[in-house]
N, C-alpha and C positions, 0 to 999 in steps of 0.2 A: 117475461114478466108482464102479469095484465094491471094495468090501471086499473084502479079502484072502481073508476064511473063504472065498467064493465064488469066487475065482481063484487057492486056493494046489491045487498040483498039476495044474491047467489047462493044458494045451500052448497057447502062444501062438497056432497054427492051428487052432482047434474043427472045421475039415470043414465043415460046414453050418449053413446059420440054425438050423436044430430044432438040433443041439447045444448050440448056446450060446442059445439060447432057453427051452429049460425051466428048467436052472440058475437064470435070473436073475429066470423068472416064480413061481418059488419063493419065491428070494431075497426077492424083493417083497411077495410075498403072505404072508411071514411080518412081513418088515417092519413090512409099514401095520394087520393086525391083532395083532401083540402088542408089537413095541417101542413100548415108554411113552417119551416125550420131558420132559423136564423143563422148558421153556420152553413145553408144553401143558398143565402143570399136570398131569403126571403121567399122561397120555392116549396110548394108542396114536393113531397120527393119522386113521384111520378113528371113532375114539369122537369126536375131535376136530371132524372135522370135521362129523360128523351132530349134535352138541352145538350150533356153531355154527351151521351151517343149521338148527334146529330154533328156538333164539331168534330167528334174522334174521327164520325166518315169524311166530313170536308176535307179533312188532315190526309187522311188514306189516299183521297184522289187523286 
């Protein structure tokens, strides 16, 4: 599902993949590096999940 900010002014027809393809790899890539989630304890989900794969390794050792 896309947020609105990303589909308001959007023509329901984008034309081609690369149209509606950088939008959304934007969209993303802003996403997982700066929105902080509050059920991650405050973590963009890229900090999140390198936090967590970082302990799973400590664990493995």
């Amino acid at each position: 599902m896309l947020r609105r900010p990303l589909t308001h002014g959007v023509q329901r027809n984008v034309g081609d993949s690369d149209t509606c393809r950088r939008p959304v790899f934007a969209w993303l890539t802003r996403y997982n590096t700066r929105c902080r989630q509050s059920a991650n304890g405050h973590l963009s989900p890229n900090e999140y999940q390198h936090r967590h794969h970082t302990a799973k390794l400590a664990l493995a050792a």
